[in-house]
N, C-alpha and C positions, 0 to 999 in steps of 0.2 A: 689530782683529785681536788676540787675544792670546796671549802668549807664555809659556810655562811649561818651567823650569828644573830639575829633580829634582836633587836633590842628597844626599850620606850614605849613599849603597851600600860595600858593603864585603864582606871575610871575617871572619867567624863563627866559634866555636865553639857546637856545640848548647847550647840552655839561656841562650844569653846575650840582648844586647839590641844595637838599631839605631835609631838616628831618621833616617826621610829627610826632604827638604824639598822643597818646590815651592815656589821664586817666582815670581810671576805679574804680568804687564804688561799692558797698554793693554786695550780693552773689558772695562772693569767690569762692564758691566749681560750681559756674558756670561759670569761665572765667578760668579753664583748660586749652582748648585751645582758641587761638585766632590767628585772620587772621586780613589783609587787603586786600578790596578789590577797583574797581572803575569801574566807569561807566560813560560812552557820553550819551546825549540824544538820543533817538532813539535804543540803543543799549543795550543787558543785562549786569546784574554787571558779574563783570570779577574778579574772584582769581587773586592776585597779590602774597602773600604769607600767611604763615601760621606757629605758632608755639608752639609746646607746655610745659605743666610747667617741663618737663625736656629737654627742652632748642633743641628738636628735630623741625628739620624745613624742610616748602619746599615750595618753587617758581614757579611761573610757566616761561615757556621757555623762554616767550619774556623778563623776567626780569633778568633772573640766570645771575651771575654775574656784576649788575649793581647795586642792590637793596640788603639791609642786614634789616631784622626784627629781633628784639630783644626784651626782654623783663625785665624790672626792678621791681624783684619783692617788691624791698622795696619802692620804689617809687609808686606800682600799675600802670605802664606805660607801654605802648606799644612802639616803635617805629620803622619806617618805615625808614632808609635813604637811598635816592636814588642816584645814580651819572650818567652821561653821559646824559642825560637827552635826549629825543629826544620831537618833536611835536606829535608824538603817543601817550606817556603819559601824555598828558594834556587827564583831566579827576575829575571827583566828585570822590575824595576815602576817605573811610570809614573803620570803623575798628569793626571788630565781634568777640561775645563771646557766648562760650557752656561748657557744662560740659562734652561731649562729642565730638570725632571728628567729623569734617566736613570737615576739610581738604583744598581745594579751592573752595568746592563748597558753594552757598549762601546759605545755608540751615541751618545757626548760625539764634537761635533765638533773641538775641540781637544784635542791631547797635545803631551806633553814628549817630550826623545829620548830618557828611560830614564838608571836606575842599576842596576846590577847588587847585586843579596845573593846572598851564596855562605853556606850554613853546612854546615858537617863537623859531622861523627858525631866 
C-alpha cells in the first residue's frame, strides 16, 4: 500500500512562488510514476504534471514553463515548485502514484489528502 503526504500549500500573492511536497511510503514498485494534480470545486481534477522514475516528465500547457516536478528518490519525495503564480492556480492539489503510466490523467490508483494554493490578484 502506499502512502502519500502533500505538503507546502499556502497563500499567495500573484506572481510569486510555492513548493509542494509529497512523501511517499511503502510499495515502491508502485510509485514508478507519479503526478500532481488539482482541482476547484465544482470542477474535475486537472493533470498539472507527471514524472517518472527515469526522471521523464510532462506538464500540461497552462503550467509548461512556470511549474518544475521532481523527484527525490532518496528522500521518497515528490515535488511540485511553481513560479509566476496566477489566480487560476489557486486549487486543492494532490500528488498520485501507479506502477504504471497514467500520465495526466486521474486514473493513478493512489492519492494524497491534498494542500490547498490560494493565490490573490
Amino acid at each position: 500500500q502506499v502512502q502519500l503526504v502533500e505538503t507546502g500549500g499556502g497563500s499567495v500573492q500573484a506572481g510569486g512562488s510555492l513548493r509542494l511536497s509529497c512523501a511517499a511510503s511503502g510499495g515502491t514498485g508502485y510509485r514508478s510514476y507519479m503526478g500532481w494534480f488539482r482541482q476547484v470545486p465544482g470542477k474535475e481534477r486537472e493533470g498539472v504534471a507527471a514524472i517518472d522514475n527515469w526522471g521523464v516528465t510532462i506538464y500540461a500547457n497552462s503550467v509548461k514553463g512556470r511549474f518544475t516536478i521532481s523527484n527525490d528518490n532518496a528522500k521518497n519525495t515528490l515535488y511540485l515548485q511553481m513560479k509566476s503564480l496566477t489566480p487560476e492556480d489557486s486549487a486543492m492539489y494532490y500528488c498520485a502514484a501507479d506502477r504504471i503510466s497514467c500520465q495526466l490523467l486521474p486514473e493513478y490508483p493512489y492519492w494524497g489528502q491534498g494542500t490547498q494554493v490560494t493565490v490573490s490578484s
